[in-house]
N, C-alpha and C positions, 0 to 999 in steps of 0.2 A: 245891914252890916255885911261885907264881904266875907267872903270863907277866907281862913289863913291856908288852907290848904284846898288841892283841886283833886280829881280823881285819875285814873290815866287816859279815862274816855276823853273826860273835858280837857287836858292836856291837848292829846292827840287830837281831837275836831281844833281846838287854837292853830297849835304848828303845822297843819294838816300833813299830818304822820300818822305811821296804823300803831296799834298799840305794839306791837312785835319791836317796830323801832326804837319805842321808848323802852321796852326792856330791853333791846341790846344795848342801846345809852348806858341803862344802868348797870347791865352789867361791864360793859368795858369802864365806868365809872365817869362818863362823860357828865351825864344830868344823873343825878342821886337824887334819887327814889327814899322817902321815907315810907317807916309803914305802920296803919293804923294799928294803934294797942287791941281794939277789937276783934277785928276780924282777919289782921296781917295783910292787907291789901293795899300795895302800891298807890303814898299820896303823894304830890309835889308842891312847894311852896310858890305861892303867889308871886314871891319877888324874884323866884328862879326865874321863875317863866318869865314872866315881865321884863329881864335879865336879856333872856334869848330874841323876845317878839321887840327888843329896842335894840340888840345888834340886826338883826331882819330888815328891821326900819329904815337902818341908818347906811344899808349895803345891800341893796335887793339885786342886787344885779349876780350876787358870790354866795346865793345862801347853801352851796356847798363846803366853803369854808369856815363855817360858821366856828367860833370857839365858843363852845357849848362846856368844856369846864370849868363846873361851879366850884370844885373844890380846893375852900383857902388854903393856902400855901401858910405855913407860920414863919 
């Protein structure tokens, strides 16, 4: 069974991003960051990611542009 969530290392080796990027993500509020009830450390969901590494995919040529927010608009 997959994990529903990743950690920011595993994140970061995917995107090949350092982890510092992914918290400025989250803090500018680009990729949101949940955090384990445990121990409070920075998880990401599987289908975020999957979200990002299939705009990646689909536009390799602009992964500067990349629209990295995940958060729903209502």
């Amino acid at each position: 069974m997959e994990p529903k969530y990743l950690t920011i290392k595993q994140v970061a080796t995917m995107l090949s991003v350092s982890t510092l990027t992914l918290r400025n993500w989250d803090k500018r509020g680009r990729l949101i960051a949940h955090r384990h009830p445990m121990n409070n450390y920075r998880v990401y969901k599987l289908e975020d990611i999957e979200k990002i590494v299939r705009q990646i995919e689909e536009d390799p040529k602009k992964p500067k542009k990349l629209k990295i927010n995940l958060i729903e608009e209502a």
